[in-house]
HTML snippet that shows the backbone in 3Dmol.js (N, CA, C, O; Angstrom):
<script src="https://3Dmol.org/build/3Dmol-min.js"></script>
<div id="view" style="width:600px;height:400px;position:relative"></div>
<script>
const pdb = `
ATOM      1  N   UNK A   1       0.852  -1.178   0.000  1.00  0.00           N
ATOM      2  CA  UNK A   1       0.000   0.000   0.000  1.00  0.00           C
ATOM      3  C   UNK A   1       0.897   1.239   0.000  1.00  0.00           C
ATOM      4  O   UNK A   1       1.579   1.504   0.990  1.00  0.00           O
ATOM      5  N   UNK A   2       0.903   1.939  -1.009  1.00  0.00           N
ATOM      6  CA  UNK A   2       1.690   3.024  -0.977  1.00  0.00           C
ATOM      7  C   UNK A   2       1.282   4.480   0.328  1.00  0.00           C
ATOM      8  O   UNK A   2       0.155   4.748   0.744  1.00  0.00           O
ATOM      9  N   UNK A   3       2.081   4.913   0.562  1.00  0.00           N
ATOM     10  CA  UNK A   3       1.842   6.284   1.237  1.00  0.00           C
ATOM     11  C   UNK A   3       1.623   7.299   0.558  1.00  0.00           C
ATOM     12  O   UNK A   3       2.042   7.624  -0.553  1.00  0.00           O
ATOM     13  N   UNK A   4       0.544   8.092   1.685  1.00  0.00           N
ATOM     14  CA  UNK A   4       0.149   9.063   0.437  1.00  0.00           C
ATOM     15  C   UNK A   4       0.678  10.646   1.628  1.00  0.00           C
ATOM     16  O   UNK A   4       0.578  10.781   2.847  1.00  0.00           O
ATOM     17  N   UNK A   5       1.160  11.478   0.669  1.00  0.00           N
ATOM     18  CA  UNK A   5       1.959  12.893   1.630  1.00  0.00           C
ATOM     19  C   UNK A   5       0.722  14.257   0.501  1.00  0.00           C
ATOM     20  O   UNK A   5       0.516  14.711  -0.624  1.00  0.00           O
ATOM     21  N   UNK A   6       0.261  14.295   2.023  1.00  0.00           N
ATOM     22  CA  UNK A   6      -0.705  15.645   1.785  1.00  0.00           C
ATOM     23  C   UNK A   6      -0.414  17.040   2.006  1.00  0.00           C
ATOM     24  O   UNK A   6      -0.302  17.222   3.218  1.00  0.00           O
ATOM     25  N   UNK A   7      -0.292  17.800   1.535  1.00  0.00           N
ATOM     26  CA  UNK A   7      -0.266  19.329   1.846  1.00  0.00           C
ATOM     27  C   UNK A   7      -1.132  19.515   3.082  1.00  0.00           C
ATOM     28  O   UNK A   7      -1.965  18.637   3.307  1.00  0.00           O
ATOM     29  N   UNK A   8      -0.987  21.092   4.346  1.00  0.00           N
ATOM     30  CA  UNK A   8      -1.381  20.477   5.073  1.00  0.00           C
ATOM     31  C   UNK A   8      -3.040  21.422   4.502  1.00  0.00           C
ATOM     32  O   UNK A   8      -3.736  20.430   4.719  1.00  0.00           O
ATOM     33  N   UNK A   9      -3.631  22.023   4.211  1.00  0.00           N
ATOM     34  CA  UNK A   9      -4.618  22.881   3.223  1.00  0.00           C
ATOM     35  C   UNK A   9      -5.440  21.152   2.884  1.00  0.00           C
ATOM     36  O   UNK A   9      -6.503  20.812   3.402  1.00  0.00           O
ATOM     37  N   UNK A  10      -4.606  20.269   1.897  1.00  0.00           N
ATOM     38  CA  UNK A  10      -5.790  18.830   1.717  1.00  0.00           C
ATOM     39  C   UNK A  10      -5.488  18.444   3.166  1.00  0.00           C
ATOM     40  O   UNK A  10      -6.254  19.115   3.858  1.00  0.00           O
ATOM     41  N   UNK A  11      -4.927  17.877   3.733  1.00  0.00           N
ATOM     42  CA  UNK A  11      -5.003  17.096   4.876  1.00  0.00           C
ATOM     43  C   UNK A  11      -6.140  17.704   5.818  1.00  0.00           C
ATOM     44  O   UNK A  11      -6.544  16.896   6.654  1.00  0.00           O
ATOM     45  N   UNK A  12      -6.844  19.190   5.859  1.00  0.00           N
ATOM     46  CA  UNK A  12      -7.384  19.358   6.593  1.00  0.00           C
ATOM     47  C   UNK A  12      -8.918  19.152   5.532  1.00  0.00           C
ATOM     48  O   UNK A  12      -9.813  18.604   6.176  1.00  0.00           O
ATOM     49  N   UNK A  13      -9.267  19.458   4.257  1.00  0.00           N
ATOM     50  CA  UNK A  13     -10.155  19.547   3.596  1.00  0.00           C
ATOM     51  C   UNK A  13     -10.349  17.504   3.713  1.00  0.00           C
ATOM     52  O   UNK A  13     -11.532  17.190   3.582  1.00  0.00           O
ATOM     53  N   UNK A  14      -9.777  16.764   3.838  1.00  0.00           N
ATOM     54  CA  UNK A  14      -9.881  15.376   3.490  1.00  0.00           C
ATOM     55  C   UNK A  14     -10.867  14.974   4.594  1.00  0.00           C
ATOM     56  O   UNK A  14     -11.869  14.259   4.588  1.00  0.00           O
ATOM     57  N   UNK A  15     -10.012  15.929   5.879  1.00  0.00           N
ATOM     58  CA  UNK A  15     -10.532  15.782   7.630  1.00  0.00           C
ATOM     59  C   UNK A  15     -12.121  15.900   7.597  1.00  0.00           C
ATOM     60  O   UNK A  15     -12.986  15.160   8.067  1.00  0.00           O
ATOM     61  N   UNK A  16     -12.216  17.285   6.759  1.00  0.00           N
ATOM     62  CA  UNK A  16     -13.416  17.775   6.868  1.00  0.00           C
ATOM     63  C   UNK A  16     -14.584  17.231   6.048  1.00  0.00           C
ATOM     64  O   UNK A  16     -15.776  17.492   6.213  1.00  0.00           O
ATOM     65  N   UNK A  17     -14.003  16.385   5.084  1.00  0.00           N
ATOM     66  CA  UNK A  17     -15.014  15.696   4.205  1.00  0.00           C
ATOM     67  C   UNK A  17     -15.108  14.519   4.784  1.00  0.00           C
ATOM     68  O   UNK A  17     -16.045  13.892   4.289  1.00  0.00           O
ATOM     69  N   UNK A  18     -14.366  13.731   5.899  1.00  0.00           N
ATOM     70  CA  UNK A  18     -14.600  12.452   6.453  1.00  0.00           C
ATOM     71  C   UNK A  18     -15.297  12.812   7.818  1.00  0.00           C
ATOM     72  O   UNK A  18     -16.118  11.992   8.228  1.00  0.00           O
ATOM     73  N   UNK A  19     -15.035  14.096   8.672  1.00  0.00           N
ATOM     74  CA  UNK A  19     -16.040  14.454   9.410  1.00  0.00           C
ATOM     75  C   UNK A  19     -17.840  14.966   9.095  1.00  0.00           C
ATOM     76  O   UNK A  19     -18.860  14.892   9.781  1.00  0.00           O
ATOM     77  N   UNK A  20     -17.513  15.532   7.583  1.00  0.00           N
ATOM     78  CA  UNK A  20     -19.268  15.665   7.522  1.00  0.00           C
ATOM     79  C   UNK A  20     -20.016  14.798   7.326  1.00  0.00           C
ATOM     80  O   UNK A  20     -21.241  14.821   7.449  1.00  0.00           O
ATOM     81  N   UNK A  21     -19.119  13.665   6.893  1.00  0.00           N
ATOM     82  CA  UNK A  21     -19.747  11.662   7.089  1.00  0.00           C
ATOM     83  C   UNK A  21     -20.024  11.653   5.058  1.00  0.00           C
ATOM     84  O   UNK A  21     -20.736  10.866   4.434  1.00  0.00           O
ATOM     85  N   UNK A  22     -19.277  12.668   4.559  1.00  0.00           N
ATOM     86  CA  UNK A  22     -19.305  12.302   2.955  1.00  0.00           C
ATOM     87  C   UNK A  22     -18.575  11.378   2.842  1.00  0.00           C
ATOM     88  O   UNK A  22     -18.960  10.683   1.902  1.00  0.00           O
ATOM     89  N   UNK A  23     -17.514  10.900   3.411  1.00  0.00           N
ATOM     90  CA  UNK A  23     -16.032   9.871   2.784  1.00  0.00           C
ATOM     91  C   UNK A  23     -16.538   8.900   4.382  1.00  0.00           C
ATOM     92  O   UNK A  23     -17.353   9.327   5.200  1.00  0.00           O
ATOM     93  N   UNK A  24     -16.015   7.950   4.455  1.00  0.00           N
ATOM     94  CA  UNK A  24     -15.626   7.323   5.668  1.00  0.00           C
ATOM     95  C   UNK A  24     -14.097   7.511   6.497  1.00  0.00           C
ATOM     96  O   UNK A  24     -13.803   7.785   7.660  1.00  0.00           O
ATOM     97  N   UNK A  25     -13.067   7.121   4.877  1.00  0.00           N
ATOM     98  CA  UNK A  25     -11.893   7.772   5.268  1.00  0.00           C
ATOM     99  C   UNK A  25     -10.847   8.271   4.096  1.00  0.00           C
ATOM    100  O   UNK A  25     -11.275   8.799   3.070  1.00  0.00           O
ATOM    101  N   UNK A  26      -9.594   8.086   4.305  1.00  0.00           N
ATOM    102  CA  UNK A  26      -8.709   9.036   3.430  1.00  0.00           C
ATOM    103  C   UNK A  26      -8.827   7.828   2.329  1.00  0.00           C
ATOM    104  O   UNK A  26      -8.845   8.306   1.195  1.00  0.00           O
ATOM    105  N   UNK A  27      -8.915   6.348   2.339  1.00  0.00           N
ATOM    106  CA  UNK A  27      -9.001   5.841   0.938  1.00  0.00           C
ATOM    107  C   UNK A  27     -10.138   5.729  -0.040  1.00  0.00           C
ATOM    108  O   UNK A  27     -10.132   5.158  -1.131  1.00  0.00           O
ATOM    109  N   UNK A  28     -11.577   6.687   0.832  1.00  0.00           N
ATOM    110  CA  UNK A  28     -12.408   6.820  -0.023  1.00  0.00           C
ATOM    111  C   UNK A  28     -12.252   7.968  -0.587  1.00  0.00           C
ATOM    112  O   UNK A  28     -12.665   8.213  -1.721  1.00  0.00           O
ATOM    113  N   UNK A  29     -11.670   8.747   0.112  1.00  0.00           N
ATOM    114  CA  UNK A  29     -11.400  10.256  -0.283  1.00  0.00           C
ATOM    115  C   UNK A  29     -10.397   9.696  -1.756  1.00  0.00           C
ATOM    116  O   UNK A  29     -10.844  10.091  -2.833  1.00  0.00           O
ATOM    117  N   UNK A  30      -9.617   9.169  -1.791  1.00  0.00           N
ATOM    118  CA  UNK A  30      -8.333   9.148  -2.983  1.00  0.00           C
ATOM    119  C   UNK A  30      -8.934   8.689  -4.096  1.00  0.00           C
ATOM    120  O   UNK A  30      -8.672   9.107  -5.224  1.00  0.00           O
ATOM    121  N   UNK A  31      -9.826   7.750  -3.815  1.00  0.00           N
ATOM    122  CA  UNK A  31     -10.390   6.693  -4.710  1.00  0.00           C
ATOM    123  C   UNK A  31     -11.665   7.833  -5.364  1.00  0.00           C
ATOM    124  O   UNK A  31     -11.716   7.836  -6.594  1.00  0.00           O
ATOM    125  N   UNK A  32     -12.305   8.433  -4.903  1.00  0.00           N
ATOM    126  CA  UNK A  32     -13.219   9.266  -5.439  1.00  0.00           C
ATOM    127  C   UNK A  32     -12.053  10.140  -6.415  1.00  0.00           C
ATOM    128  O   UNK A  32     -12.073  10.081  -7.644  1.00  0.00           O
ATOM    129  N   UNK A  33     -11.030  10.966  -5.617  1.00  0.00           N
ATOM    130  CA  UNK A  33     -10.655  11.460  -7.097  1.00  0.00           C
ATOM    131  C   UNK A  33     -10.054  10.943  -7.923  1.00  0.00           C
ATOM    132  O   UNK A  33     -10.222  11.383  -9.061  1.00  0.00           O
ATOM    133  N   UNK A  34      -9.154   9.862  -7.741  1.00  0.00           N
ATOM    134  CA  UNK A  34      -8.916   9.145  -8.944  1.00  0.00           C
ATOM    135  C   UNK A  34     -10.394   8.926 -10.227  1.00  0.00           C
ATOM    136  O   UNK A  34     -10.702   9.476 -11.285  1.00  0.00           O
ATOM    137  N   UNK A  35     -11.004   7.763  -9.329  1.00  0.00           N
ATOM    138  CA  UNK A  35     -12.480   8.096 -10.502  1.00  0.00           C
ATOM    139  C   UNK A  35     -12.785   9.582 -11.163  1.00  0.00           C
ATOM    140  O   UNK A  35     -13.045   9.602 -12.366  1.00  0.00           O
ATOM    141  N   UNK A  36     -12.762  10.970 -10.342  1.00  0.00           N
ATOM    142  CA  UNK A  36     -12.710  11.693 -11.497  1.00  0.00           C
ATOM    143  C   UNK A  36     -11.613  12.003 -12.388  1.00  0.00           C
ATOM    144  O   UNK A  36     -11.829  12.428 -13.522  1.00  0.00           O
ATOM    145  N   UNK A  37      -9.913  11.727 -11.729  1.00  0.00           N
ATOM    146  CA  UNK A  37      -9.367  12.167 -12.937  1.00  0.00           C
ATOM    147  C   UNK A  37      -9.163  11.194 -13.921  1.00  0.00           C
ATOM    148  O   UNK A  37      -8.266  11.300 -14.757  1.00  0.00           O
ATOM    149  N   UNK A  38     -10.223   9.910 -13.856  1.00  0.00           N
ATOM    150  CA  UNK A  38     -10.542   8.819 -14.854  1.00  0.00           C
ATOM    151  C   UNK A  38     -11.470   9.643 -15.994  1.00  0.00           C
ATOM    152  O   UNK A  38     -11.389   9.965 -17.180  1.00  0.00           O
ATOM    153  N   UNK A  39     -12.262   9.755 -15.037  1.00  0.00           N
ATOM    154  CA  UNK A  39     -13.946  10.501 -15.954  1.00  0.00           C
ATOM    155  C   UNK A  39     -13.336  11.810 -16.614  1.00  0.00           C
ATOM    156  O   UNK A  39     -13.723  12.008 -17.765  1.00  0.00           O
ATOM    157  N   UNK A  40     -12.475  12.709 -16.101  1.00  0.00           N
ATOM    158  CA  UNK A  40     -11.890  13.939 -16.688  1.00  0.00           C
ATOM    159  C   UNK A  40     -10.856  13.551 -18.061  1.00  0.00           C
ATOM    160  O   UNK A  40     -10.810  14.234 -19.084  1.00  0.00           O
ATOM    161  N   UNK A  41      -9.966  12.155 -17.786  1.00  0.00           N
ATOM    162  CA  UNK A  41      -9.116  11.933 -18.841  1.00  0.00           C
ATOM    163  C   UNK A  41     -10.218  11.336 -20.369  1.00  0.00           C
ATOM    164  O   UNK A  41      -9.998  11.531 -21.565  1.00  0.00           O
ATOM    165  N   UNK A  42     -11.247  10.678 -19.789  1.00  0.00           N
ATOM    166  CA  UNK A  42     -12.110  10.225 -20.688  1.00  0.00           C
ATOM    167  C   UNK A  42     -12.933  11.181 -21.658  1.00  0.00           C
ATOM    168  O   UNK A  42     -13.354  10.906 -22.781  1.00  0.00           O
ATOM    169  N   UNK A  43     -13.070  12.483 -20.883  1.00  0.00           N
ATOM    170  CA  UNK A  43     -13.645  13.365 -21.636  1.00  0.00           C
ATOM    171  C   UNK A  43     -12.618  14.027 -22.425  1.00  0.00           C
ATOM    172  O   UNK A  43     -12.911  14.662 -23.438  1.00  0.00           O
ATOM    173  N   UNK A  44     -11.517  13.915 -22.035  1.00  0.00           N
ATOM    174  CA  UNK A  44     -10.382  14.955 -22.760  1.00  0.00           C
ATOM    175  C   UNK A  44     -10.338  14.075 -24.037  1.00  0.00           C
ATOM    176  O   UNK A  44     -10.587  14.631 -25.107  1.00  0.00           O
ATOM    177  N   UNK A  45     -10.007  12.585 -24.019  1.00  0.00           N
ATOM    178  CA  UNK A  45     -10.170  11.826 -24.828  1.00  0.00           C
ATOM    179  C   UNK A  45     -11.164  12.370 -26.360  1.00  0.00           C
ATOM    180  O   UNK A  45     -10.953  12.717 -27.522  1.00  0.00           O
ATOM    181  N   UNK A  46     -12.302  12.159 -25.426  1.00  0.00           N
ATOM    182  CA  UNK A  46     -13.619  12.601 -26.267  1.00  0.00           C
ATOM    183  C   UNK A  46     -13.374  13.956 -27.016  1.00  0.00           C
ATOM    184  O   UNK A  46     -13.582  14.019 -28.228  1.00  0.00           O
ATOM    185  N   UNK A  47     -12.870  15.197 -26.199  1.00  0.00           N
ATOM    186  CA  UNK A  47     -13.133  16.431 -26.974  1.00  0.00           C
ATOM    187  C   UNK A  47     -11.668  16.449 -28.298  1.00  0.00           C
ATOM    188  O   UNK A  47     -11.412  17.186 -29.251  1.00  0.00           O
ATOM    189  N   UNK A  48     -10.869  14.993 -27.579  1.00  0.00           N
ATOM    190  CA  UNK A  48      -9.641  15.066 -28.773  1.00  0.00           C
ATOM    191  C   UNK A  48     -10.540  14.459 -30.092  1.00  0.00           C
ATOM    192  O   UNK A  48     -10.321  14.934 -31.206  1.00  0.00           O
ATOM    193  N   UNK A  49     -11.450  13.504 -29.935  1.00  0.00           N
ATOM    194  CA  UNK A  49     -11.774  12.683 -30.726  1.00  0.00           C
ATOM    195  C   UNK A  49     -12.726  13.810 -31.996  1.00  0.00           C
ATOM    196  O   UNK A  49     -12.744  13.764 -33.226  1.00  0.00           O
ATOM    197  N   UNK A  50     -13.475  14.809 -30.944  1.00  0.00           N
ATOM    198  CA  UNK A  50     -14.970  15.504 -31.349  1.00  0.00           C
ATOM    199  C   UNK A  50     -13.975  16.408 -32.217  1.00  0.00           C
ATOM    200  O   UNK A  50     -14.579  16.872 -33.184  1.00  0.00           O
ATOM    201  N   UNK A  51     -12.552  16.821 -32.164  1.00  0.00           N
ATOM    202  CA  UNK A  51     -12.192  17.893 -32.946  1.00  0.00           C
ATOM    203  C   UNK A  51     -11.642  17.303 -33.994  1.00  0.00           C
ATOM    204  O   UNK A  51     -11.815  17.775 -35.118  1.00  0.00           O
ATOM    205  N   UNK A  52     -10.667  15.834 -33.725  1.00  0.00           N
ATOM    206  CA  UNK A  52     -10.117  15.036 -34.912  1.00  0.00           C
ATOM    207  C   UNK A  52     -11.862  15.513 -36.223  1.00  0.00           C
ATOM    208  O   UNK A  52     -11.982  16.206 -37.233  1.00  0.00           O
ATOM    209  N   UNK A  53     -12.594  14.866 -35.589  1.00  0.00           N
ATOM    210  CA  UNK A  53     -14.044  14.451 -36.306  1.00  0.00           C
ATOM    211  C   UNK A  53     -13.874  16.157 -36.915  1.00  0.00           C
ATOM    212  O   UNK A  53     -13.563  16.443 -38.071  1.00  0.00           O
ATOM    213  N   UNK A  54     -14.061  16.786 -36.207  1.00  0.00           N
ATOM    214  CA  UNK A  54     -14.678  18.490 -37.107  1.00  0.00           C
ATOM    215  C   UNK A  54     -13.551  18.829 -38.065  1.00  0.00           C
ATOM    216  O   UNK A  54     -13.845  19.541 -39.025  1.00  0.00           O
ATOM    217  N   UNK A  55     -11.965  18.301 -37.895  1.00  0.00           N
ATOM    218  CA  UNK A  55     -11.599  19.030 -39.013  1.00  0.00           C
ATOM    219  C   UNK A  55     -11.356  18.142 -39.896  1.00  0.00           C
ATOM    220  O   UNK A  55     -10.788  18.482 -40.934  1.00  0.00           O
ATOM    221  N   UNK A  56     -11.739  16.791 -39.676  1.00  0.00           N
ATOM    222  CA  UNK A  56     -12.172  15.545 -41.314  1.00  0.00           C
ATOM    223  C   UNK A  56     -13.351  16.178 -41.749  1.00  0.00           C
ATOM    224  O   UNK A  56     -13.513  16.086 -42.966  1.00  0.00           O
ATOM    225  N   UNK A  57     -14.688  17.117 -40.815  1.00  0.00           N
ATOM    226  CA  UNK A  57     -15.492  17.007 -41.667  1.00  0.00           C
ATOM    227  C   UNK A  57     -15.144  18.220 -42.862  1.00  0.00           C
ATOM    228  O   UNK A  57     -15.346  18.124 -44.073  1.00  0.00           O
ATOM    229  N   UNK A  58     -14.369  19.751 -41.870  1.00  0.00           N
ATOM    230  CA  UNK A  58     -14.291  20.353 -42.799  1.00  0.00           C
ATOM    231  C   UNK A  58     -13.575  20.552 -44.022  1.00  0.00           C
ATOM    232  O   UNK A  58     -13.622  21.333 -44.971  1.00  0.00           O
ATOM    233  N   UNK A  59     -12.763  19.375 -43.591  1.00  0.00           N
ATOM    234  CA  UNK A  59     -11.608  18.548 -44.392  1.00  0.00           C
ATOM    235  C   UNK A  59     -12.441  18.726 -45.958  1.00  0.00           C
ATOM    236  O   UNK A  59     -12.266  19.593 -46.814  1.00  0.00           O
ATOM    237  N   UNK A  60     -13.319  17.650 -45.950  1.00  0.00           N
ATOM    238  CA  UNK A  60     -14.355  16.763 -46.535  1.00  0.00           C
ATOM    239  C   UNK A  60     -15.053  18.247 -47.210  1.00  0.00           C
ATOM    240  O   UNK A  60     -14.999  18.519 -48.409  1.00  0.00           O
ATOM    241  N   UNK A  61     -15.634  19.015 -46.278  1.00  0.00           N
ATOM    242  CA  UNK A  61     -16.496  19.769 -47.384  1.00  0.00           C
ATOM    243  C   UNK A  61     -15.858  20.807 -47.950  1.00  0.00           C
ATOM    244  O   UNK A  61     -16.531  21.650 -48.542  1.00  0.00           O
ATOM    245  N   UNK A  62     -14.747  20.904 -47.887  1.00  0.00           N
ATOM    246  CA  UNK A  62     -13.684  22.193 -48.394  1.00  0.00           C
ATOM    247  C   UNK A  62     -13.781  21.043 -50.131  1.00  0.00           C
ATOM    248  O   UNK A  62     -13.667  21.682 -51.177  1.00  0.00           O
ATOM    249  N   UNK A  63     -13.974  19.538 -50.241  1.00  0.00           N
ATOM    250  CA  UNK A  63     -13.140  19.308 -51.272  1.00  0.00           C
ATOM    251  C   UNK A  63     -12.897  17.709 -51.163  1.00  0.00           C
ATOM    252  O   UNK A  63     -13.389  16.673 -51.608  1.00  0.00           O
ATOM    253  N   UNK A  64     -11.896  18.104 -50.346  1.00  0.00           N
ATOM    254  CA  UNK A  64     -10.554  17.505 -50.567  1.00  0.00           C
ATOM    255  C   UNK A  64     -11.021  15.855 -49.703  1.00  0.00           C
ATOM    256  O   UNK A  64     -10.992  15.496 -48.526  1.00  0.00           O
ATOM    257  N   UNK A  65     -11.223  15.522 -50.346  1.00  0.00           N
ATOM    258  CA  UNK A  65     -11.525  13.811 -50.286  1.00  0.00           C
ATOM    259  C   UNK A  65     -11.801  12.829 -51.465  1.00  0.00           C
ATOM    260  O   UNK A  65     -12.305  12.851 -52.588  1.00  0.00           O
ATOM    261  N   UNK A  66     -11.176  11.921 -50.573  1.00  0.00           N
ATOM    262  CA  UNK A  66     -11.614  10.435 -52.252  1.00  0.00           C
ATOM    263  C   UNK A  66     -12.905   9.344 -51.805  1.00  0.00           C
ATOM    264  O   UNK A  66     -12.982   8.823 -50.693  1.00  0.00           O
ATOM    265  N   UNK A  67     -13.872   9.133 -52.912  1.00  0.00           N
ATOM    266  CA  UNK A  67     -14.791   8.290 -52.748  1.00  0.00           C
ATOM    267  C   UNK A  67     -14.449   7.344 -52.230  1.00  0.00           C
ATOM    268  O   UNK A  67     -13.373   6.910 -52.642  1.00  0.00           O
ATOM    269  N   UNK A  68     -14.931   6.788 -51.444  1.00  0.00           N
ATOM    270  CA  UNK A  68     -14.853   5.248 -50.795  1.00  0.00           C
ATOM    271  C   UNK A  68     -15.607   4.267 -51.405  1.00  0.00           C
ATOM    272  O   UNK A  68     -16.811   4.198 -51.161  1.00  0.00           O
ATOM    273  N   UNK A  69     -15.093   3.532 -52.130  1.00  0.00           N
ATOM    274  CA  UNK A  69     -15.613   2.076 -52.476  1.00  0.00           C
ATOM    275  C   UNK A  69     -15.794   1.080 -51.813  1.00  0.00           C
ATOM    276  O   UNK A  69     -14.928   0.242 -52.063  1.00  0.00           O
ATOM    277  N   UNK A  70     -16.723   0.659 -50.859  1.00  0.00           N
ATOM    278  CA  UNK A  70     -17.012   0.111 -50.093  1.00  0.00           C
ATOM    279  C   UNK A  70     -16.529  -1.365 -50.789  1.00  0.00           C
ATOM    280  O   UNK A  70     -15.810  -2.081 -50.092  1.00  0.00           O
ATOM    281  N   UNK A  71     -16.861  -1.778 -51.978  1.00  0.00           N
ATOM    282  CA  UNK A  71     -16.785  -2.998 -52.990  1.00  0.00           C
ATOM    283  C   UNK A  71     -15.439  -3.567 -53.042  1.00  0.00           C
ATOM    284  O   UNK A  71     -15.060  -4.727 -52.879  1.00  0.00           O
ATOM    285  N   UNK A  72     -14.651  -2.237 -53.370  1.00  0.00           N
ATOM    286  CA  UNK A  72     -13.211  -2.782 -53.288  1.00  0.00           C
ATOM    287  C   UNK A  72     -12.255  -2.905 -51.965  1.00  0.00           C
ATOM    288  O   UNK A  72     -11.202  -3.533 -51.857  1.00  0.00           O
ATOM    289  N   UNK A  73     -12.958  -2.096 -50.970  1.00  0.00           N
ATOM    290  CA  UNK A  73     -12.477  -2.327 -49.883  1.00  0.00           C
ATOM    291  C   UNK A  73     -12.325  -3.259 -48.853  1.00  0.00           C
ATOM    292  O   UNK A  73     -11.503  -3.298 -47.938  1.00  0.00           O
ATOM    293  N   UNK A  74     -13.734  -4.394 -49.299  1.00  0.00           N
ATOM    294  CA  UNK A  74     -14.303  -5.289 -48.467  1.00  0.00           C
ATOM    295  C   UNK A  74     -15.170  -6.063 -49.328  1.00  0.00           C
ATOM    296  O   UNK A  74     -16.378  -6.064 -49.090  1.00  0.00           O
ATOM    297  N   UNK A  75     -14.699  -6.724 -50.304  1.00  0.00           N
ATOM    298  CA  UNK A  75     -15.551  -7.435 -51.684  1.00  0.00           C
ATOM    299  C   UNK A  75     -16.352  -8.399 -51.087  1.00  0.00           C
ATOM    300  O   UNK A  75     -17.554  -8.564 -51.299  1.00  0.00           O
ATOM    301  N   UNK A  76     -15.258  -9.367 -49.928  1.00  0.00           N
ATOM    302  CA  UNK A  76     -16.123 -10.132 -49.569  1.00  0.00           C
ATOM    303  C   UNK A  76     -17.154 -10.276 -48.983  1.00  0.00           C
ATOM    304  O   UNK A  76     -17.577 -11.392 -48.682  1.00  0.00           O
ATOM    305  N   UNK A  77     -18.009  -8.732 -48.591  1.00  0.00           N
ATOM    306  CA  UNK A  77     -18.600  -8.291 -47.352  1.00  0.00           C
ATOM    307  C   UNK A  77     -19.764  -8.333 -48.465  1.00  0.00           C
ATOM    308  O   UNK A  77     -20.891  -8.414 -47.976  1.00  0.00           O
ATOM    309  N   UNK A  78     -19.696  -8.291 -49.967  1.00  0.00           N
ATOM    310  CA  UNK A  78     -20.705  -8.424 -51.138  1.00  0.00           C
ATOM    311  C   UNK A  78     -21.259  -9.660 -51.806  1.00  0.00           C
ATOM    312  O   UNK A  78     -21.936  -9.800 -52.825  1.00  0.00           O
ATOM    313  N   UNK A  79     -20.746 -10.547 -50.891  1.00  0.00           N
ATOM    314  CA  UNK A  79     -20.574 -12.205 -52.095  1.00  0.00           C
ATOM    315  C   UNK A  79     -21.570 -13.412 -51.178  1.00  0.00           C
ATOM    316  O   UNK A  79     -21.406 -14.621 -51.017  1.00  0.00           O
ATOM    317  N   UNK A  80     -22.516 -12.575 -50.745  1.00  0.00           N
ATOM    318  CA  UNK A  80     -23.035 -13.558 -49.491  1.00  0.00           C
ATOM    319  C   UNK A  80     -24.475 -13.786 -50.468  1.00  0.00           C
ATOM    320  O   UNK A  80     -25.389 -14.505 -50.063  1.00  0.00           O
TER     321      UNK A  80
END
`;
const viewer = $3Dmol.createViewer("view");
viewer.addModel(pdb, "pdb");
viewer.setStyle({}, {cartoon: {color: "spectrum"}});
viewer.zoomTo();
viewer.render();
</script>
């Protein structure tokens, strides 16, 4: 189990969230923010993904793209 070294500003905010009976103790406290900087990396993910997507689309309507042949790409996906 690793050790964990708090500033003393969290060490007292951790106190105060296991005294208002939100946490039980300091490993629910850690474990809650890990889960968000899970849920926070997942969205960063997402807004990388949502901008890749916007500049293929404006990619796409400026022009500059090649038809996709679904036929030649995947023939066998036609032969059923």
């Amino acid at each position: 189990m690793p050790n964990i070294h708090l500033t003393e500003p969290m060490q007292k905010y951790v106190q105060a969230q296991i005294e208002s009976g939100a946490y039980a103790n300091l490993s629910e406290v850690v474990r809650a923010g890990i889960r968000m900087l899970m849920e926070k990396d997942g969205a960063r993910q997402f807004y990388a993904l949502k901008a890749d997507l916007e500049q293929a689309a404006a990619i796409a309507e400026e022009g500059d793209f090649a038809e996709f042949d679904a036929r030649a790409f995947e023939p066998d996906a036609f032969n059923r």
